[in-house]
Backbone as a chain_set.jsonl record, in Angstrom:
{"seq": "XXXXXXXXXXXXXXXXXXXXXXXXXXXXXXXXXXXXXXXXXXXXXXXXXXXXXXXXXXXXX", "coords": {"N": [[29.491, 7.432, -21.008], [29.226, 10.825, -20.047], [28.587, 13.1, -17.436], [27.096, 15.314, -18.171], [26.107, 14.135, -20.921], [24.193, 12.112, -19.475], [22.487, 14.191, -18.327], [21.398, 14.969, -19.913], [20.227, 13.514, -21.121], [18.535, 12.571, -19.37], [16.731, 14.493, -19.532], [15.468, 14.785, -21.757], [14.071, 11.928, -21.757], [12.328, 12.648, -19.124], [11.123, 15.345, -20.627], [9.747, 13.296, -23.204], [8.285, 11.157, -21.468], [6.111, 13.044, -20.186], [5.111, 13.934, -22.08], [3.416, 11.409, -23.408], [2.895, 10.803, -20.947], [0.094, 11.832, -19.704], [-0.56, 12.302, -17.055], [1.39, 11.769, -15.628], [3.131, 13.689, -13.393], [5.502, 17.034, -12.886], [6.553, 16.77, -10.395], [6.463, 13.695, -10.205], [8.288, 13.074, -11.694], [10.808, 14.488, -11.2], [10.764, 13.918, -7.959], [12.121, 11.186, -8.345], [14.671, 11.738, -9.527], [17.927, 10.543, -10.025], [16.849, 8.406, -9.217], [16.524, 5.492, -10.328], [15.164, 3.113, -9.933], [12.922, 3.631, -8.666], [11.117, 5.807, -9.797], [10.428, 4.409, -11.834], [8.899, 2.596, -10.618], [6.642, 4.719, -9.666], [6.028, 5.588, -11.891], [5.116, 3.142, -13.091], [3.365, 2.598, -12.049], [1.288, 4.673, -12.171], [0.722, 4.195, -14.92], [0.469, 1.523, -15.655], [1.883, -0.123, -16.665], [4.651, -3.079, -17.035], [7.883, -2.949, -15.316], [9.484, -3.82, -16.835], [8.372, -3.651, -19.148], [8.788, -1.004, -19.03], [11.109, -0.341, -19.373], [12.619, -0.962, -21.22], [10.934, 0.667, -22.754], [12.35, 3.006, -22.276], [14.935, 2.686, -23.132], [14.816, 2.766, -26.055], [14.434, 5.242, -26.548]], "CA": [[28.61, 8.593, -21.009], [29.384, 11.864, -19.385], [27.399, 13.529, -16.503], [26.878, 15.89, -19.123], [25.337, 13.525, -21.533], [23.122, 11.606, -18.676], [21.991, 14.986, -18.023], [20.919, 15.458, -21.222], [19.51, 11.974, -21.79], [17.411, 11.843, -18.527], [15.608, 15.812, -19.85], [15.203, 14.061, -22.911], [13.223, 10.842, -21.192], [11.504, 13.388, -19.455], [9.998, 15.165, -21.496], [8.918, 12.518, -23.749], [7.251, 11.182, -20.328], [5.269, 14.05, -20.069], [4.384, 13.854, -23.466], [3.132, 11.076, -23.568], [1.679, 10.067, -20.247], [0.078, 13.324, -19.246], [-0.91, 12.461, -15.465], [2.632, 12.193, -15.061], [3.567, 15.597, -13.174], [6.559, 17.164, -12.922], [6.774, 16.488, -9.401], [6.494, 12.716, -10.349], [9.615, 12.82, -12.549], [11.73, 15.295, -9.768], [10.737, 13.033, -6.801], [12.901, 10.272, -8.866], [15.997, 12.041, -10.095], [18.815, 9.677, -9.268], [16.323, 7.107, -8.132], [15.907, 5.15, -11.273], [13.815, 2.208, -10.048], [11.759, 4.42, -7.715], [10.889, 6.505, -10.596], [10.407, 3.057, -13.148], [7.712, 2.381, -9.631], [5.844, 5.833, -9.26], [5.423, 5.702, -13.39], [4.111, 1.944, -13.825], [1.724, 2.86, -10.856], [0.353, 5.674, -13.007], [0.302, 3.873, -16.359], [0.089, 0.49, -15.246], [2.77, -0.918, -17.34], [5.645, -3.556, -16.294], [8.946, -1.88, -15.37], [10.596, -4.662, -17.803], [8.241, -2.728, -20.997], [9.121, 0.587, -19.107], [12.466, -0.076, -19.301], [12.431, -1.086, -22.822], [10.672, 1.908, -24.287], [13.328, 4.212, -22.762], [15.955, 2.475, -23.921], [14.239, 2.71, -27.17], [14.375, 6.541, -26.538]], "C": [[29.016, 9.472, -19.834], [28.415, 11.88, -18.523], [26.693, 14.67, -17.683], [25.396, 15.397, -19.866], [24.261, 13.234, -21.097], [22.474, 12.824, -18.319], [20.546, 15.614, -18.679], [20.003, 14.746, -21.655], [18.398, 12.094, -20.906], [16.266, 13.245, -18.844], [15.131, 15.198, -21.316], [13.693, 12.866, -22.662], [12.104, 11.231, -20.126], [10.351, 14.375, -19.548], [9.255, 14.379, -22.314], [8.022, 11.377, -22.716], [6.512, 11.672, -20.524], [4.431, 14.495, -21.172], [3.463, 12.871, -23.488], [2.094, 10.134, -22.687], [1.329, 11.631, -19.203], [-0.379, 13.461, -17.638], [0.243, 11.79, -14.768], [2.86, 13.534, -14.346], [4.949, 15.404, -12.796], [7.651, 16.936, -11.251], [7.19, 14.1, -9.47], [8.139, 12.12, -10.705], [11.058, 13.425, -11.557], [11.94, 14.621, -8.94], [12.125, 11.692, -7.188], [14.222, 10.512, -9.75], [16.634, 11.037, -9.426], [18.442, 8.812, -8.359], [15.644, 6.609, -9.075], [14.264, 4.659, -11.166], [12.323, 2.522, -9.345], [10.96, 5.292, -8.57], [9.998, 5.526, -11.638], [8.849, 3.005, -11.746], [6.197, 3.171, -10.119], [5.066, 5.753, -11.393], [4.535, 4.49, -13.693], [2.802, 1.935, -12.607], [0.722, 3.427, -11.666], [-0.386, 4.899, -14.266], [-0.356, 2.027, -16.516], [0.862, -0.804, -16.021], [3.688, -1.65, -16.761], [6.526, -2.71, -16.283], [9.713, -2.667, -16.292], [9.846, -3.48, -19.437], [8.619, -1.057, -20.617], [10.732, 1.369, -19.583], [13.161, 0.101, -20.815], [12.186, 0.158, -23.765], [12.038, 2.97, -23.525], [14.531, 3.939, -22.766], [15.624, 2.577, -25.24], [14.602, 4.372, -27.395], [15.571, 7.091, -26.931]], "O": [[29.148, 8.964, -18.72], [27.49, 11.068, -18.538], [25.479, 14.538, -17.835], [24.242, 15.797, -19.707], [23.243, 13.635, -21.662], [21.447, 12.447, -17.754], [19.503, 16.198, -18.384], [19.095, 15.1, -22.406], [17.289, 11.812, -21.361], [15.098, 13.132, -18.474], [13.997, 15.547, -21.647], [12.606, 12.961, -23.231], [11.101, 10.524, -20.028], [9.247, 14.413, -19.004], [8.046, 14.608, -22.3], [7.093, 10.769, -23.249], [5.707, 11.041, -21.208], [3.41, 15.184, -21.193], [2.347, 13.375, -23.612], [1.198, 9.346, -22.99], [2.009, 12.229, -18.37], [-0.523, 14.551, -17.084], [0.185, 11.334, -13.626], [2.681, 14.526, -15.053], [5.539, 14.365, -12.498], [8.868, 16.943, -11.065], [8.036, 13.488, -8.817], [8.839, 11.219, -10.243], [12.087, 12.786, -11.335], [13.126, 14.373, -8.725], [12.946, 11.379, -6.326], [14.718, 9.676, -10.505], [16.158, 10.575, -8.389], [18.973, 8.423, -7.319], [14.441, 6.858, -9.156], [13.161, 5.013, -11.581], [11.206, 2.008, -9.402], [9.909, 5.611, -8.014], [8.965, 5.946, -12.161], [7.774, 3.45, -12.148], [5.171, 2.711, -10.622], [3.92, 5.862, -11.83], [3.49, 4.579, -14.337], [1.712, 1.375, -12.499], [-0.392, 2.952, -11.886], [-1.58, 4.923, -14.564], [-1.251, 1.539, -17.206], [0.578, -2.002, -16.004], [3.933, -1.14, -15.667], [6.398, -1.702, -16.978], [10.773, -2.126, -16.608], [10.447, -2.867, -20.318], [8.726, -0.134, -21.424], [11.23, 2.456, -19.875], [13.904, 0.946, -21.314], [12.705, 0.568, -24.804], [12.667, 3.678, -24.311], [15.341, 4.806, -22.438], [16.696, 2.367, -25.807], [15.061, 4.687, -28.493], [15.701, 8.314, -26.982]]}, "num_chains": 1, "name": "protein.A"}
């Protein structure tokens, strides 16, 4: 995968974030560019999910 692609993939993952967990903000998702697991953190804080099913659905994505 290109930088390109991953570029493409991580606006992809998201928005369907933001879709779907709406007290995500966009600051949430920014703060964690190029900081996967810090990002996989700040999200299962919010939602309260493991980072093993977080990881899962966006590989699913």
């Amino acid at each position: 995968m290109n930088s390109d692609q991953l570029e493409g993939k991580w606006k992809q993952v998201k928005g369907k974030f933001k879709q779907k967990y709406g007290e995500v903000t966009d600051d949430d998702l920014s703060y964690s560019e190029g900081k996967f697991e810090e990002m996989l953190g700040r999200v299962q804080e919010k939602t309260g999910k493991s980072k093993e099913a977080l990881k899962k659905e966006i590989e699913s994505l």
